[in-house]
DOZAZA-972965 format. One line per 5 residues: their letters; for each residue x, y, z of C-alpha. Coordinates in pm, 1 decimal. Example, Ala and Ser with C-alpha at 12.3 -4.5 7.8 and 13.67 -1.06 7.14 Angstrom:
<pts>
AS) 1230.0 -450.0 780.0 ~ 1367.0 -106.0 714.0 $
</pts>
This chain:
<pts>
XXXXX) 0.0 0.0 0.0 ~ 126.1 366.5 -117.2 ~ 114.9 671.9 101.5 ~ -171.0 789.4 -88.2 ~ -337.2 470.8 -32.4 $
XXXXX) -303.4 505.8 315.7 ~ -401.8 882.7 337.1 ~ -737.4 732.0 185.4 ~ -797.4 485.7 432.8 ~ -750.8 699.4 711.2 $
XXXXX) -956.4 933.2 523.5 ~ -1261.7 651.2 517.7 ~ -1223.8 682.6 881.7 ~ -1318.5 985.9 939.4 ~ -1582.8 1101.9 641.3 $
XXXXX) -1962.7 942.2 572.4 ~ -1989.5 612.6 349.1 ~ -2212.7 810.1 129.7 ~ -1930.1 1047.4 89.8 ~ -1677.9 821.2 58.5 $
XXXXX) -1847.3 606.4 -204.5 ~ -1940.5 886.2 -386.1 ~ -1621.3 1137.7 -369.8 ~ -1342.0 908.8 -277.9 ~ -1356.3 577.3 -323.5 $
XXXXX) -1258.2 612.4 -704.7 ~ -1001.1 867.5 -645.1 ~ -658.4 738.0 -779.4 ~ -343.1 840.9 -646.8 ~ -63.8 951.9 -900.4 $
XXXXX) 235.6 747.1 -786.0 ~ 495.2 920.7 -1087.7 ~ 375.4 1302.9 -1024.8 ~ 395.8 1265.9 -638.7 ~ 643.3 1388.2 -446.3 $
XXXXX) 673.1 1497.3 -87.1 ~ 542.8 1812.8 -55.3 ~ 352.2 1850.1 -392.1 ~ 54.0 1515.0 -434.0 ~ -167.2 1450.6 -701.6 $
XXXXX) -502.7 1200.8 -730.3 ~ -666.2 1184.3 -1048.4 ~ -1062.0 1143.5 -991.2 ~ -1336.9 1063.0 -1235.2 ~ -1491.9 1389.0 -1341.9 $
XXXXX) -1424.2 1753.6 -1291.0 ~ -1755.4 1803.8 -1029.1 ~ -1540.2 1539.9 -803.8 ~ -1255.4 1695.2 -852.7 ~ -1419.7 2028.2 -727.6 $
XXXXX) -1578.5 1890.5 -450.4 ~ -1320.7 1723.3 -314.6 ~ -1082.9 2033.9 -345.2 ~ -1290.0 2218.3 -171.8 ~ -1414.5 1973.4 133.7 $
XXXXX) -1078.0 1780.3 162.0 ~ -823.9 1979.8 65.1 ~ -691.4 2077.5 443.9 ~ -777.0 1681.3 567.9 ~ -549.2 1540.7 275.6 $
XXXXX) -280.9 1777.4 372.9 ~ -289.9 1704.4 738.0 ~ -307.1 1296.1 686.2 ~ -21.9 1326.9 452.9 ~ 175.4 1523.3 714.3 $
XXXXX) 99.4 1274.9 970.6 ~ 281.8 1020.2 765.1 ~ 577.5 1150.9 637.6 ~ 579.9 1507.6 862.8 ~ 564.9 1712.8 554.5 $
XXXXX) 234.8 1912.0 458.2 ~ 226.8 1904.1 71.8 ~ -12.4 2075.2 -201.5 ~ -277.8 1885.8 -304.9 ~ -358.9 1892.1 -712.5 $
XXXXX) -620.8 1691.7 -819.6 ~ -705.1 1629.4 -1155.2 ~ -928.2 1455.6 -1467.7 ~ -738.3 1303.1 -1742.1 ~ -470.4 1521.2 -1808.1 $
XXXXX) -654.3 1853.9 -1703.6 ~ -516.2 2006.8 -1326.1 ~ -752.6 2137.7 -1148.6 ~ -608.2 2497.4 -1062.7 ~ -829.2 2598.7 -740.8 $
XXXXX) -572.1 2742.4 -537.1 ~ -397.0 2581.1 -225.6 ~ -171.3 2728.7 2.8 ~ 204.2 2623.0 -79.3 ~ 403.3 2504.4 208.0 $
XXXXX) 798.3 2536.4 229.3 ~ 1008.8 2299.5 332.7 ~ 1335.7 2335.4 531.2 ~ 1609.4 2108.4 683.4 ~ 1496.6 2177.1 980.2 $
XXXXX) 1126.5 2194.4 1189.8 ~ 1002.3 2448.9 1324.5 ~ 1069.3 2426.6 1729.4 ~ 776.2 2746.6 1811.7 ~ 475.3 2616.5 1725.7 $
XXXXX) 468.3 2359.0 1415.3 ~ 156.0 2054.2 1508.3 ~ 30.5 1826.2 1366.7 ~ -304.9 1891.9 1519.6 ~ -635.4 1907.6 1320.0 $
XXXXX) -791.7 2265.6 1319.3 ~ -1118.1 2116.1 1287.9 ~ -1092.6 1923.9 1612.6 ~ -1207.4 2162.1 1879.9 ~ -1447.9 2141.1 2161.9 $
XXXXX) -1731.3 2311.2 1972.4 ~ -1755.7 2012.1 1717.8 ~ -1717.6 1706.3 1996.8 ~ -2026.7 1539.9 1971.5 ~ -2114.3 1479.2 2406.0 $
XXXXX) -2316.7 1150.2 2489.8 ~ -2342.5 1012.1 2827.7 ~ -2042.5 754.7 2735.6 ~ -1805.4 1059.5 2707.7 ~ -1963.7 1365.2 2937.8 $
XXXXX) -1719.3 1347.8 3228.2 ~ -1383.4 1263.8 2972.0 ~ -1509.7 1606.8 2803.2 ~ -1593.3 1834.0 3098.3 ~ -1224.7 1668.5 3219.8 $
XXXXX) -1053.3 1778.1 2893.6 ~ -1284.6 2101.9 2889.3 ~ -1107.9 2177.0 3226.8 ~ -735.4 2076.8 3166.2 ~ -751.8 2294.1 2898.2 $
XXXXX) -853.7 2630.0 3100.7 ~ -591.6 2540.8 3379.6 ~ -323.8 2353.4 3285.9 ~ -121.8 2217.3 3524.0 ~ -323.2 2238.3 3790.7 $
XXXXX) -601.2 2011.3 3788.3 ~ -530.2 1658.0 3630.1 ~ -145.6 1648.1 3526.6 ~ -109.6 1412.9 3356.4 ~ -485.6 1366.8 3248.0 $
XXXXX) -472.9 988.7 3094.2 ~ -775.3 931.2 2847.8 ~ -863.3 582.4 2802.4 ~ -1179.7 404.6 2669.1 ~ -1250.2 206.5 2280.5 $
XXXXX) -1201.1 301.2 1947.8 ~ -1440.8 583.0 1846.1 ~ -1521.3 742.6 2197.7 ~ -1359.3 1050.4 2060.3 ~ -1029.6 1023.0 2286.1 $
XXXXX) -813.5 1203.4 1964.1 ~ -1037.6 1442.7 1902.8 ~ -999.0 1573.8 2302.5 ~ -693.6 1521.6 2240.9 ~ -641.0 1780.0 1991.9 $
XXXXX) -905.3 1991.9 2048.4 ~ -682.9 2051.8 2434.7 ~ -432.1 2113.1 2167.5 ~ -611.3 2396.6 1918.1 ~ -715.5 2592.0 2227.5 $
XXXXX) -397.4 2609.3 2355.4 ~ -239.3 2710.8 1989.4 ~ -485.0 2994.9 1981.2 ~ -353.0 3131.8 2293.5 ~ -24.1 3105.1 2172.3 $
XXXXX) 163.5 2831.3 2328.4 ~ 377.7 2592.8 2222.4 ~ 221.1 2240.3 2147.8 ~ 389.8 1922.6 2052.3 ~ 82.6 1650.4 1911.4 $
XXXXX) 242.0 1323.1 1791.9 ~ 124.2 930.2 1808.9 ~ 351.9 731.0 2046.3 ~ 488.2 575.0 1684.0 ~ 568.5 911.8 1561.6 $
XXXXX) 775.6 940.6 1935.2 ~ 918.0 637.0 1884.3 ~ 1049.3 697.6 1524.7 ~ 1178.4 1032.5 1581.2 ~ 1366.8 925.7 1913.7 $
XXXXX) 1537.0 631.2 1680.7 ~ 1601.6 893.4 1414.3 ~ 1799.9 1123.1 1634.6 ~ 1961.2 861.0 1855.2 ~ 2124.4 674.5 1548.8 $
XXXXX) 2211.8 1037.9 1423.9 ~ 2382.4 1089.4 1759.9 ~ 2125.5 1431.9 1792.4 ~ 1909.7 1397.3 2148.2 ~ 2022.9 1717.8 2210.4 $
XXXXX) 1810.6 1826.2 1950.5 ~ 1529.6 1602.7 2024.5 ~ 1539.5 1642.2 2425.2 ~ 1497.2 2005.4 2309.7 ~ 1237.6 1926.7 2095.6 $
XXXXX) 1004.9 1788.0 2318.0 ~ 1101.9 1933.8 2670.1 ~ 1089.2 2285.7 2604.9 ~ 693.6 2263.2 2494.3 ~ 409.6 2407.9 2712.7 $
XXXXX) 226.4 2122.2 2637.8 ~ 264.1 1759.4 2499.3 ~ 23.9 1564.5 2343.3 ~ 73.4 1177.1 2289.4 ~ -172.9 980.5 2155.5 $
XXXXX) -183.3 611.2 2148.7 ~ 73.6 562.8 2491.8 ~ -1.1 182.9 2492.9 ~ 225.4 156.3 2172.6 ~ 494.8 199.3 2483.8 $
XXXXX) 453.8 -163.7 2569.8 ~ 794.6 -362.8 2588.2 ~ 964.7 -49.9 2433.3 ~ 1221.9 -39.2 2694.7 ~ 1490.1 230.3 2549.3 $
XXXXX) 1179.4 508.4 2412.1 ~ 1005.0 404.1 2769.0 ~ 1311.5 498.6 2984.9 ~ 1362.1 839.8 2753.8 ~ 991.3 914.9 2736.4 $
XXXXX) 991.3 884.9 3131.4 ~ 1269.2 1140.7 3143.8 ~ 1070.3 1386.5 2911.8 ~ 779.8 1305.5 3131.6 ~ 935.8 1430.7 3431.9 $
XXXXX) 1089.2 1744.2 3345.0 ~ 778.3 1876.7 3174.8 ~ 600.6 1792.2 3500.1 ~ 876.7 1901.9 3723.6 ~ 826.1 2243.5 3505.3 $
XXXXX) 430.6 2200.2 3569.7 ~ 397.1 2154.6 3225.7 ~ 66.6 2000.5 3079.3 ~ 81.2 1621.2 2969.8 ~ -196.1 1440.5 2814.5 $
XXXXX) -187.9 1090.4 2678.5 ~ -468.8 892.3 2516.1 ~ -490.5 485.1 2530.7 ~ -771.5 211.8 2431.6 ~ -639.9 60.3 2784.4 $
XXXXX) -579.5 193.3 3159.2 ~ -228.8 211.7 3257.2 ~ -306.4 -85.7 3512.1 ~ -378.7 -312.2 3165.4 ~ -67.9 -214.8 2929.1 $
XXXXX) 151.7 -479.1 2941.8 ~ 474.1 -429.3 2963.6 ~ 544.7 -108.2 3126.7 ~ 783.9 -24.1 3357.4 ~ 640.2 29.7 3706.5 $
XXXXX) 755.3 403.2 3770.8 ~ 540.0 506.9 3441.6 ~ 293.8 263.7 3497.1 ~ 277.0 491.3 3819.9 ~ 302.9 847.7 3675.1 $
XXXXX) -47.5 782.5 3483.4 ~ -221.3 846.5 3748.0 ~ -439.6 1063.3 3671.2 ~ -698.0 928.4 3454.6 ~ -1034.8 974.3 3318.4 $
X) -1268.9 748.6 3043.6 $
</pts>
């Protein structure tokens, strides 16, 4: 499976069938055209092309840049005619930016999360960590099954604190562990200890991924503490409690705490 293959499946996730049988099923990624920051998909006619410009553009960006951290242009086309609806362009450097680059989803804020009974007291939790951070549930630990909306509290903690200007670090526990191999066989943690301590708040999603991961679990645990020690904000997300992850090391197992469902 491609990258654009995956950015559709992920897509599926998170869009109607209807839509998805209608809009994207048939869309075709270009494999030759492609490149990092620049994508194309070729769909079947130009009012699909249109439509999914306009409703998907900033979703396709963001799912591409949570696979290979770079947000790229999005072209889509019909036969051999580009559709030429603008999109913003997106520069790359060497080097991320350490102020405020996320990957968070702009959509994903409090105002759209759907509240049932299942998930009242995980919002009003979330609602709260996000107004005082620091000071009420640090680290607040979000657990429950797939689709009880523990990402999108996730990130919408996340977009409220962007808006007031902090500095936010999003990433899945895979992302975590990739980057920590990446710098560590680069001989770099300076760089990524820097990275990810210096942040006002850190967002991991996915924390049971940690399981059995012995060298990222004793270097997450170090982040962990000096972002508390600094009364940082930590939130984590996990389809298990801490008490049920196997294979984590009792002094982390011990810092979750503070958890809600």
């Amino acid at each position: 499976m491609n990258i654009g293959q995956k950015v559709l499946f992920e897509l599926k996730k998170e869009i109607s069938e209807t839509e998805y049988e209608r809009y994207i099923k048939k869309l075709v990624y270009d494999t030759k055209r492609s490149r990092s920051n620049l994508v194309y998909f070729n769909a079947s006619n130009m009012l699909v092309a249109k439509w999914i410009k306009t409703k998907y553009t900033d979703k396709l960006k963001h799912l591409f840049e949570l696979q290979n951290e770079i947000k790229p242009e999005i072209e889509i086309t019909v036969g051999n005619q580009t559709n030429k609806a603008p999109v913003a362009i997106v520069k790359q450097s060497s080097e991320k930016s350490s102020s405020k680059s996320t990957y968070l989803n702009p959509s994903l804020k409090f105002e759209s999360f759907i509240v049932g009974d299942s998930n009242q007291f995980a919002y009003t939790t979330a609602k709260s960590v996000a107004e005082k951070p620091g000071q009420l549930y640090n680290p607040l630990f979000i657990y429950g099954g797939v689709g009880l909306g523990k990402t999108h509290l996730l990130q919408a903690i996340g977009n409220y604190h962007i808006e007031l200007g902090k500095r936010v670090i999003y990433t899945t526990l895979e992302q975590f562990m990739n980057t920590f191999t990446s710098h560590l066989r680069s001989q770099t943690m300076d760089r990524f200890r820097d990275k990810f301590r210096e942040c006002d708040l850190l967002l991991i999603d996915d924390i049971q991924f940690l399981s059995r991961k012995e060298q990222t679990q004793e270097e997450f645990f170090h982040t962990f503490n000096e972002l508390y020690n600094a009364n940082k904000q930590i939130v984590i997300t996990s389809d298990r409690q801490p008490n049920k992850i196997s294979g984590l090391v009792d002094r982390l197992r011990s810092s979750f705490r503070q958890t809600t469902q």
